[in-house]
N, C-alpha and C positions, 0 to 999 in steps of 0.2 A: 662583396666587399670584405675586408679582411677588418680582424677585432683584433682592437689595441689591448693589451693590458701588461700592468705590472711585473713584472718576477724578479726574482733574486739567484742571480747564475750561482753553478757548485763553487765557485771563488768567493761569493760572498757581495757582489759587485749588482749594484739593481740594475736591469736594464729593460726598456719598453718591447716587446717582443709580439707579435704579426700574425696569428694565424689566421686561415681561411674558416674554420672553424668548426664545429662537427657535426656532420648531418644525418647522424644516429642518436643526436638527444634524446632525453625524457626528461622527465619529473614526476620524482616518487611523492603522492600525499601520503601521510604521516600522521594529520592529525597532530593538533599542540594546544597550546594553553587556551586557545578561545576555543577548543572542541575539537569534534572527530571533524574530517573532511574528506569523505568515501560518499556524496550521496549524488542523486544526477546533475544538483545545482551548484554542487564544487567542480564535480567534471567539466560540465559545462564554464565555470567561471576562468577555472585554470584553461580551458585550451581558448577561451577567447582570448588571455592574455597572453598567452605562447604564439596565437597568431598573429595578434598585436606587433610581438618580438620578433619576427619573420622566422618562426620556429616549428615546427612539425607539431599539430598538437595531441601528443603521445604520452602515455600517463601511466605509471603503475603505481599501483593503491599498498600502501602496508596496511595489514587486518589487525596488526599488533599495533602496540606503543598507542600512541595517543588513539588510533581509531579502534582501539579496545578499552578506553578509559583504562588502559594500564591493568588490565582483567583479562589474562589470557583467556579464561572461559568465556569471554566475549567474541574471540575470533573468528566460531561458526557462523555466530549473525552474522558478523561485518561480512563477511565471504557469500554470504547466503542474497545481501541485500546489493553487493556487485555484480553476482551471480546474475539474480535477475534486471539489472541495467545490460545487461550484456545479452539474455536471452532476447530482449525488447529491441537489439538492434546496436545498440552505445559499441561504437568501431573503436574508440580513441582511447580504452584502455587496453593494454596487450599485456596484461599480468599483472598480480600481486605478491605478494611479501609475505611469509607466513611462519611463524615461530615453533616451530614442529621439533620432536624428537620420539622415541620409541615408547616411552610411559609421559603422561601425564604430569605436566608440573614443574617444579623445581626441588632443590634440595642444597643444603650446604655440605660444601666441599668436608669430608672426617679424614685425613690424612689416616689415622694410627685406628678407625674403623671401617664397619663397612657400612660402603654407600650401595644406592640402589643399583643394578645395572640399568643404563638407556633413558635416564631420566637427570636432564642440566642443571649443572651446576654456576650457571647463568642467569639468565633468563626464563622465567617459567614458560612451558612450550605446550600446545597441544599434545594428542598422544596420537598412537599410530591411528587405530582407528579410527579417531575423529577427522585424522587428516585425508584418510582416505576416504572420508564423507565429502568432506571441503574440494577433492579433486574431481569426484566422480561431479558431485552439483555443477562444476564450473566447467567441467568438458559437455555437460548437456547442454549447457550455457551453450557454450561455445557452437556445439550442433545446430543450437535452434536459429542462432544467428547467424550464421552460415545458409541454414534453409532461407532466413528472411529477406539477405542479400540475393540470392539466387533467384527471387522471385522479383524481386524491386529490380 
């Protein structure tokens, strides 16, 4: 069936518009004001309600932002503890979100000095190596899960 919704055409004119709708969804958890939400029993809650919605129930986790209590140095666990949801079998996440840059951290922007090279002036980010810790965990992941379907 085709989903109604609102828009507002480049003229400026609202008009109700039709689409069949997209069946390459997701939904990213994030984690927000009641807590992190990366564990099996969010997984499990969001893709009951995705199916509910006649929607695919496909998920990727951010390790940042709220599911790091806003502590980038939290990213390794959160990744560590999807990690293994994923070696146990868990099909219905296919990635996450990871705040990464070349050095560790953040830093404010100094126009008229010098700043670090390879280190955000954004958001504070893992550093290289940690992130290459965070990749290799989650490709083992990934392997183990792989062998566990193969055998099921």
């Amino acid at each position: 069936h085709p989903h109604h919704f609102l828009s507002v055409t480049k003229q400026g004119i609202h008009a109700i518009v039709a689409t069949k709708g997209n069946d390459r969804c997701h939904v990213i958890l994030r984690g927000g004001s009641s807590g992190p939400n990366y564990g099996p029993e969010d997984v499990e809650r969001t893709a009951t309600a995705l199916e509910a919605a006649n929607q695919p129930p496909r998920m990727m986790i951010d390790v940042s932002h709220g599911n790091s209590e806003k502590d980038y140095r939290n990213q390794g666990k959160v990744s560590r503890a999807i990690a293994k949801q994923i070696a146990s079998g868990e099909s219905r996440i296919f990635g996450i979100m990871v705040e990464s840059h070349i050095e560790a951290g953040r830093q404010d922007y100094k126009p008229a000095q010098e700043n670090t090279f390879g280190q955000s002036i954004t958001d504070a980010c893992l550093g290289f190596d940690e992130t290459v810790q965070v990749l290799d965990d989650l490709a083992q992941a990934v392997r183990a899960r792989r062998t566990l379907h193969k055998r099921g």
